[in-house]
C-alpha positions as CSV (number, residue, x, y, z in Angstrom):
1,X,-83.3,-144.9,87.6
2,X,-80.9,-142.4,86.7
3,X,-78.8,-142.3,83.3
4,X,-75.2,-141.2,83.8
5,X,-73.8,-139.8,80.2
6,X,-69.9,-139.8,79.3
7,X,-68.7,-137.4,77.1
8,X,-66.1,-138.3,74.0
9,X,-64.6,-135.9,72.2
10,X,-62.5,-136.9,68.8
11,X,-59.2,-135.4,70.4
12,X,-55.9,-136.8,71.9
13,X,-56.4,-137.1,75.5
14,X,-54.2,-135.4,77.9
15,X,-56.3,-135.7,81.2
16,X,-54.6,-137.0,84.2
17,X,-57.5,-139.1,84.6
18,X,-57.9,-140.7,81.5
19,X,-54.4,-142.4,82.1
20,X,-53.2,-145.1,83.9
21,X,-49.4,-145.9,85.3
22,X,-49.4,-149.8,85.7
23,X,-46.2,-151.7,87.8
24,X,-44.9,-154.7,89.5
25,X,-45.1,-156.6,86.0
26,X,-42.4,-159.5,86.4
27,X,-39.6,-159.2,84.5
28,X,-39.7,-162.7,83.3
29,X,-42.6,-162.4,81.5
30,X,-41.7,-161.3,77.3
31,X,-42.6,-157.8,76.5
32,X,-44.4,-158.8,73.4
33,X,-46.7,-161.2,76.1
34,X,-47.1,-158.5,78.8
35,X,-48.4,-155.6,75.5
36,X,-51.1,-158.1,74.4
37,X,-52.3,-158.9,77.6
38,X,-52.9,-155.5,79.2
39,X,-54.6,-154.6,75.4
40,X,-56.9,-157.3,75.9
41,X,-57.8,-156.8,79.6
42,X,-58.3,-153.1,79.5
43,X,-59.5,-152.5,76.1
44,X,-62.6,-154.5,77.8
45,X,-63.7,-151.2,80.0
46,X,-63.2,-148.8,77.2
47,X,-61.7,-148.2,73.8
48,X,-57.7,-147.3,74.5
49,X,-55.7,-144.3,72.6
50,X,-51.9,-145.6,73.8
51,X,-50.8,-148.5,75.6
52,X,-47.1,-148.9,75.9
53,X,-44.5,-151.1,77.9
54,X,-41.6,-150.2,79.1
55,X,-38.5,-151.3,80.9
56,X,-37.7,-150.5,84.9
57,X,-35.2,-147.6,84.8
58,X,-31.7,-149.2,85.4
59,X,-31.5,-148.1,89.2
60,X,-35.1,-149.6,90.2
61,X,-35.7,-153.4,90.0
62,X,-36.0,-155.6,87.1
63,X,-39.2,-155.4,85.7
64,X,-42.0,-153.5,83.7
65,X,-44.5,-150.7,83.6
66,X,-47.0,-150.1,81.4
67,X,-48.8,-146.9,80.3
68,X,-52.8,-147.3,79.4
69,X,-54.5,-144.2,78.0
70,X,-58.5,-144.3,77.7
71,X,-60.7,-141.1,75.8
72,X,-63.0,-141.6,78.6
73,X,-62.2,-140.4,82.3
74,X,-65.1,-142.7,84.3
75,X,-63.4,-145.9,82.0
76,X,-60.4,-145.3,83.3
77,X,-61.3,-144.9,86.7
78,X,-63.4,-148.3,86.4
79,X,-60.3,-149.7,85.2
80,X,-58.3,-148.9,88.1
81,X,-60.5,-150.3,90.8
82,X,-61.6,-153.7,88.6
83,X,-57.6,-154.8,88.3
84,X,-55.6,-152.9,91.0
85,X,-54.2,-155.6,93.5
86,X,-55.0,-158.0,90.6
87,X,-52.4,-160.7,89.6
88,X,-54.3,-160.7,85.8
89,X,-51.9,-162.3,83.6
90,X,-49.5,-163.2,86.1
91,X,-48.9,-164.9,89.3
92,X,-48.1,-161.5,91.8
93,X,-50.4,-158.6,92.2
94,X,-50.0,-155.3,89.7
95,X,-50.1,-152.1,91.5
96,X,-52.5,-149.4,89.2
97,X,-53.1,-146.1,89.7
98,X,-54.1,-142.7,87.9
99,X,-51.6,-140.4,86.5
100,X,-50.9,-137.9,89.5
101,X,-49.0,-135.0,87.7
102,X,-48.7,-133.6,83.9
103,X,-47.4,-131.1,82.4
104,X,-50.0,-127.6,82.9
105,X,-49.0,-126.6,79.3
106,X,-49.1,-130.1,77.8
107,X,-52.7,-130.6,79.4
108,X,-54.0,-127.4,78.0
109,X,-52.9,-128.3,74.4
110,X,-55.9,-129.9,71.9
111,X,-54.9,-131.7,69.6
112,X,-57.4,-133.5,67.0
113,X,-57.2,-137.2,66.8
114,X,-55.3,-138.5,63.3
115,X,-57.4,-140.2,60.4
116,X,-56.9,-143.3,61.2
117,X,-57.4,-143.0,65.3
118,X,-60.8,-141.1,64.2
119,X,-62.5,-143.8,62.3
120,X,-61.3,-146.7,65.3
121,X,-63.1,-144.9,67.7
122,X,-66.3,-144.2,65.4
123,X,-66.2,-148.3,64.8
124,X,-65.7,-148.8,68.6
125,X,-68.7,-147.3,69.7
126,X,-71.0,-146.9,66.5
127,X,-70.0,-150.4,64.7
128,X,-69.2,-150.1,60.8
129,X,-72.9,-149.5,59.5
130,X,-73.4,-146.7,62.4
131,X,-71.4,-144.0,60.3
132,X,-70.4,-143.5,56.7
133,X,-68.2,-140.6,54.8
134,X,-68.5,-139.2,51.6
135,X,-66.2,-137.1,49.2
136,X,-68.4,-133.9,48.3
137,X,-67.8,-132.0,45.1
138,X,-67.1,-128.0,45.4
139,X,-68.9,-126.8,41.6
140,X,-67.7,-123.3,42.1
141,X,-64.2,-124.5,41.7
142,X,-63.9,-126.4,38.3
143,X,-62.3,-129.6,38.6
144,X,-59.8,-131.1,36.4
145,X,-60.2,-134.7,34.9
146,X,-57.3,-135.9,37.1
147,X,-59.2,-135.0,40.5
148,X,-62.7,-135.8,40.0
149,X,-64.0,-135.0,43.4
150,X,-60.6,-133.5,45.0
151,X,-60.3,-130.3,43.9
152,X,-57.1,-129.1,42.3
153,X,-57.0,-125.5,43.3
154,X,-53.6,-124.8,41.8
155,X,-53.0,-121.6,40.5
156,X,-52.0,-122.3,37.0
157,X,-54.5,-123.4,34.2
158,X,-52.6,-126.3,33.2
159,X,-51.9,-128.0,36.9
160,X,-50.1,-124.8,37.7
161,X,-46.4,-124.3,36.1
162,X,-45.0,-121.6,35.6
163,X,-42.6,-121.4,32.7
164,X,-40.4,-118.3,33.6
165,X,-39.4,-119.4,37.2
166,X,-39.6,-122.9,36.5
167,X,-41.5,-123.3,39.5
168,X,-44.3,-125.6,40.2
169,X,-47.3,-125.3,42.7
170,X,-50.0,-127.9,43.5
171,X,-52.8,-127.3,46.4
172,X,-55.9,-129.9,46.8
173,X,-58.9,-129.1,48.3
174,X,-61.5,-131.7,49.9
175,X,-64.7,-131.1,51.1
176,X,-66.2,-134.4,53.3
177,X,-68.9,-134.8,54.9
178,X,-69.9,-137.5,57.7
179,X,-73.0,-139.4,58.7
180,X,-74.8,-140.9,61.7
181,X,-77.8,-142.4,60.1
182,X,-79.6,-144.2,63.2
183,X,-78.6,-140.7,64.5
184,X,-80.0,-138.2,61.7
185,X,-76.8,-136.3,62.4
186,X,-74.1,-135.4,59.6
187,X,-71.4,-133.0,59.8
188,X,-68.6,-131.8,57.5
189,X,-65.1,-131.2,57.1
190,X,-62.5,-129.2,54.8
191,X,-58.9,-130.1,54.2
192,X,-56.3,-128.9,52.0
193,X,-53.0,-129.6,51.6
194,X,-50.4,-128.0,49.0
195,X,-46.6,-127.8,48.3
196,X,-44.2,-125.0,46.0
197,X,-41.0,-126.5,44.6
198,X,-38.4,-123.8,43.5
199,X,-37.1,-126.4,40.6
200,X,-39.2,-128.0,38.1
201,X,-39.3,-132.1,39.2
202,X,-40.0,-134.6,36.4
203,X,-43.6,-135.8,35.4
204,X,-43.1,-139.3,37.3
205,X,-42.3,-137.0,40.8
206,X,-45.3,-134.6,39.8
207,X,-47.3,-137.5,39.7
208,X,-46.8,-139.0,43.2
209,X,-46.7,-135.8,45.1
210,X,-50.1,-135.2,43.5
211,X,-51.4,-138.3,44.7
212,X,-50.0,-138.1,48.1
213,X,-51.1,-134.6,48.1
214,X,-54.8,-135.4,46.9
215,X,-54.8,-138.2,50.3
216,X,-53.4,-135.3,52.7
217,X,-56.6,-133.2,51.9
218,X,-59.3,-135.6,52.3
219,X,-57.4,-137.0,55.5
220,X,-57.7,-133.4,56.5
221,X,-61.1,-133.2,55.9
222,X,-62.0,-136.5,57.4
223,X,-60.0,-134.7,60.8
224,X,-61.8,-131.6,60.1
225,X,-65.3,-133.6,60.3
226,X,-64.7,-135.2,63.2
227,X,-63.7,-132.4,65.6
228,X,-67.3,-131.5,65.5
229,X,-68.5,-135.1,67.0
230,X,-69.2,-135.8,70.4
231,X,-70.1,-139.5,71.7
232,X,-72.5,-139.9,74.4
233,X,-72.0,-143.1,76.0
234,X,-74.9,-143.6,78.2
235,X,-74.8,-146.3,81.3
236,X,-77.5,-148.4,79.8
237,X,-74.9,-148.8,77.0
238,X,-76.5,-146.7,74.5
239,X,-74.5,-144.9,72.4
240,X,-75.7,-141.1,71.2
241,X,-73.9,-139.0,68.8
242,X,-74.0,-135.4,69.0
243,X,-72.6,-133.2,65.9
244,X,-71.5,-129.2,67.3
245,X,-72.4,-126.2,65.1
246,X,-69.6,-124.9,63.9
247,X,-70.5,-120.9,62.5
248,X,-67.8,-121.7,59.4
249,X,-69.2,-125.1,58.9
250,X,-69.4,-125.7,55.1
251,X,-73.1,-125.0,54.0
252,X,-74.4,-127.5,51.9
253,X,-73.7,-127.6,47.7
254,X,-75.9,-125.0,46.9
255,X,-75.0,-122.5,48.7
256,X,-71.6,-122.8,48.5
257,X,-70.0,-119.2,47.5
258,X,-67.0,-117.9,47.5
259,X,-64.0,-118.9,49.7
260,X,-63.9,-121.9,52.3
261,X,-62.1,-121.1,55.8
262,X,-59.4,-124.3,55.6
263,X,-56.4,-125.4,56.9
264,X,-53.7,-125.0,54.7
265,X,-51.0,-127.8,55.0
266,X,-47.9,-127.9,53.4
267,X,-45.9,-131.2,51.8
268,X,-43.5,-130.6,54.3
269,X,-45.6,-131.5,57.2
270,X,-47.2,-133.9,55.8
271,X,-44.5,-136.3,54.5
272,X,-43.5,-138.5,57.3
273,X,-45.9,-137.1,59.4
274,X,-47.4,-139.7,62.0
275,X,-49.6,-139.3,65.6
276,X,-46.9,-138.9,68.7
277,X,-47.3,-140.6,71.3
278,X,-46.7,-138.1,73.6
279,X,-45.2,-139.7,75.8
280,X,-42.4,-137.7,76.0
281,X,-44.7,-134.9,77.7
282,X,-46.0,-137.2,80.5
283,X,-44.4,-136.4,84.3
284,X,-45.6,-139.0,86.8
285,X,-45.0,-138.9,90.4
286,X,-44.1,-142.8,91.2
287,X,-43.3,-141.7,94.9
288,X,-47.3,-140.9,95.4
289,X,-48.0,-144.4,94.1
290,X,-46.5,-146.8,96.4
């Protein structure tokens, strides 16, 4: 018998065929009910990046639609045909149907999966014990006794002041590295994150950009790490995990010379940043799905 293999990639997926348009929903039903539901039925062909419910536009009917968004194409598609013409969690049919049109620029964007989406999917399909991470120490850089294994790569000797400008720069590197032990894979990651202020702030500010800073980097890293994982999902239900060579992948301890090709991210785009649901970018053709 043959093995079919689906590919997933730790990015935010844009395919038109790795989304679902879902209608009909009654609009008696609360919007709080109707979000739970379609999490728990289509979570059960696949693990979901976005579901989100919406209101009917004021000049169609009274109702809802939904938005479902899988990682994996052939999920999606065996979502579609298991609950289309399905009443599910209520009494009339739901029409479902693939995303027909998106954005040609949006679609051709990558963009990497945040922290936090990254380890949901790794516990999805690898369980808890299936993967583990691990904060590695860069000894060419000395480390202060403040960042034990996130290194402060400030410019200053002292945590990087400088007296004449009054001006104060902090930068935090992080080097991680990722393991797939029933997979004898690993891979790693670098992140850094940094931020200049023109005016001196007070010890008690210094402190929590620093810490905030120090997170930034290893979240990075962690984001950095995981670009370089695929998922096999196989149709037996195995699960393989494949880790891409990446020519400036971080060599391991001992050989580690010189400067690290990162990503350099500023305080600025870090504070307040969070994962968009992209919604905003998403075009569907509702007259094709009637």
């Amino acid at each position: 018998m043959d093995i079919e293999a689906d590919v997933i990639e730790f990015k935010v997926p844009t395919e038109n065929n790795k989304t679902l348009f879902i209608w009909d929903i009654l609009p008696t039903l609360p919007e709080a009910f109707i979000y739970e539901s379609i999490c728990g039925i289509f979570s059960g062909f696949g693990a979901l990046y976005l579901v989100k419910v919406c209101p009917n536009a004021a000049v169609a009917e009274p109702g809802f639609y939904a938005i479902v968004k899988y990682y994996s194409s052939a999920q999606a598609s065996k979502a579609q045909r298991a609950t289309d013409g399905k009443s599910l969690f209520q009494e009339s049919p739901l029409k479902v149907r693939l995303c027909t049109r998106q954005n040609p620029a949006f679609s051709s964007e990558v963009r990497p999966l945040s922290n936090s989406k990254c380890q949901e999917l790794a516990n999805r399909y690898l369980g808890f014990n299936g993967w583990s991470s691990r904060i590695i120490t860069r000894n060419a850089v000395p480390v202060l006794p403040c960042c034990v294994k996130l290194q402060d790569l400030s410019g200053g000797d002292d945590g990087c002041s400088d007296t004449e400008t009054q001006a104060l720069a902090l930068k935090f590197g992080c080097i991680v590295e990722l393991a797939f032990p029933p997979h004898r894979s690993t891979c790693r990651g670098v992140g850094v994150a940094g931020e200049s202020f023109q005016n001196l702030p007070d010890h008690l500010e210094v402190c929590l950009k620093r810490g905030k800073l120090k997170k930034w980097a290893k979240d990075k890293a962690m984001v950095d790490a995981f670009r370089n994982v695929l998922l096999v999902l196989l149709s037996n239900g195995k699960v393989a995990v494949e880790c891409r060579f990446d020519p400036d992948q971080v060599l391991p301890d001992e050989d580690l010379k010189g400067l690290l090709k990162v990503n350099d991210v500023t305080w600025s785009g870090c504070e307040g940043a969070g994962e968009d649901d992209l919604l905003s970018e998403l075009s569907l053709d509702v007259s094709c799905l009637s």
